[in-house]
N, C-alpha and C positions, 0 to 999 in steps of 0.2 A: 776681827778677833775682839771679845769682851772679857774686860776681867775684871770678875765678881770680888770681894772680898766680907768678907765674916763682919762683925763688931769686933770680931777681938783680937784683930789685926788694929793698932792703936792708927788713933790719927797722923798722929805728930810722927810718926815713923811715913807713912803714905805722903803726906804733906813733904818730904823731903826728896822719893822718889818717885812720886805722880810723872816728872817732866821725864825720865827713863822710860817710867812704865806707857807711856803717851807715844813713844818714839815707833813709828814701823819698824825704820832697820833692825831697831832694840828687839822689838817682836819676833821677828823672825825665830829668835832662840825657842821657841814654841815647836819649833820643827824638828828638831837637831833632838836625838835621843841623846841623853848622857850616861845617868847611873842607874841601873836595872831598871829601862820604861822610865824616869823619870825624865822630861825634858831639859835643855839647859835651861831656859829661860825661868823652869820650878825648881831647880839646885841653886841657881844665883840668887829668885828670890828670900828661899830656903836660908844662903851662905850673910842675906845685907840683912834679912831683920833680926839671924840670932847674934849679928856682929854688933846689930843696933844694940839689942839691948847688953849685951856683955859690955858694952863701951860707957850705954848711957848705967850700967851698975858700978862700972871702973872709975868712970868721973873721967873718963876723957871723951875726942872729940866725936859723939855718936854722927853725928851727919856725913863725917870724912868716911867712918866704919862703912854707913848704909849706902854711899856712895860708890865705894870702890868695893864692897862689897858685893853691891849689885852687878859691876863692872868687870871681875873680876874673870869672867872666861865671854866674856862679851867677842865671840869671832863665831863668825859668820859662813860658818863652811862643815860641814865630817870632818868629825875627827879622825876618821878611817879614811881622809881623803890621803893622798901623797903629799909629807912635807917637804918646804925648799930644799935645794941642794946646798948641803953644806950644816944642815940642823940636824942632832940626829936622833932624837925622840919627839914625839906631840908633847909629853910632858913636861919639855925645857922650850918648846918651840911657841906654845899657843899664850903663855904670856904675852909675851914679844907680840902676837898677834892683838891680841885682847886690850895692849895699850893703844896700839895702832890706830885700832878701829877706833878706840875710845876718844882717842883726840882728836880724830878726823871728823867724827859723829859730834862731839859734847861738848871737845876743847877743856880739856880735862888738866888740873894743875898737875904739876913734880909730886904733890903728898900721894894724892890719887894715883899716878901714873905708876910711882915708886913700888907702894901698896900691890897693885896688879902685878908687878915684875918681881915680887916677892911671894907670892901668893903659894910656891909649890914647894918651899921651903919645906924640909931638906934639900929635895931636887933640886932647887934652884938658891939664888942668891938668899943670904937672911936678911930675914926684916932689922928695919933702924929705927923704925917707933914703934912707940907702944900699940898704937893705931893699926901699925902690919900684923904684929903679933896676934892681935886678935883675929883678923878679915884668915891666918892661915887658921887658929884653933876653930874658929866657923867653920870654915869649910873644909876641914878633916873632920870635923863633926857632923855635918850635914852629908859627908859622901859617907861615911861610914854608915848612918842607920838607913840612907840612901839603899847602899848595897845590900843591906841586912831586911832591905823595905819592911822597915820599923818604924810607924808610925809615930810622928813627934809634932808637935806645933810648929806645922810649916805650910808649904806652897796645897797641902794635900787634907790633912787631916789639923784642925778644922778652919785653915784660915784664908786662903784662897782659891777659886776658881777661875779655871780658864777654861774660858768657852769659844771656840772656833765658828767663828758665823763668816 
């Protein structure tokens, strides 16, 4: 797999997630459909660069944002698969998963990890930085014009390509 990106996908955003985007396991989210055709690995990217820039306009910590941002449904399976016993929606479940892998994979700090296990807020636990708050308004943002496949400055229109070799 190759992935192209635009000029206007900024450096200093790339220069942060390069070592994700470099990762196979990481890759794999190429495969996994998430929100109307869109794959997970182009929603994640979609969810870290508009957390990047919301954070780097907030004045807080953009690289924790594009981190745990990218990170943040990082699991490795369908989500139409069967979850554990004992879980009882994908929605409350694949956090839980998404740290998992993340620490297993990255070695991911508490701020990152926290960030991921907040991410589905309401549904799940609330964010306790400012830092959470944003990676949830991304990614209610990003599923939403996802769903609505409304073209926005994201994984699609005009800033990245994935190309399957």
């Amino acid at each position: 797999m190759k992935l192209v990106f635009s000029e206007k996908i900024q450096p200093e955003f790339l220069e942060i997630v390069r070592p994700i985007l470099r990762n196979k396991v990481f890759l794999r989210l190429a495969g996994y459909r998430h929100h109307r055709g869109y794959s997970r690995l182009e929603h994640s990217f979609n969810v870290s660069y508009i957390a990047w820039k919301m954070a780097k306009d907030a004045g807080c910590d953009e690289r924790l944002c594009a981190v745990a941002g990218m990170l943040h449904d990082f699991c490795v399976y369908d989500f139409k698969d069967k979850i554990p016993e004992g879980e009882i929606h994908q929605a409350f479940f694949h956090p839980k998963a998404a740290a998992w892998t993340s620490e297993e994979v990255f070695g991911i700090d508490g701020r990152v990890r926290g960030i991921i296990l907040t991410h589905m807020f309401p549904m799940g636990p609330m964010p306790s930085s400012r830092e959470g708050w944003i990676v949830v308004g991304a990614d209610k943002i990003c599923a939403t014009l996802e769903m609505l496949n409304m073209p926005f400055f994201s994984s699609r229109h005009p800033g990245v390509t994935i190309l399957m070799q």
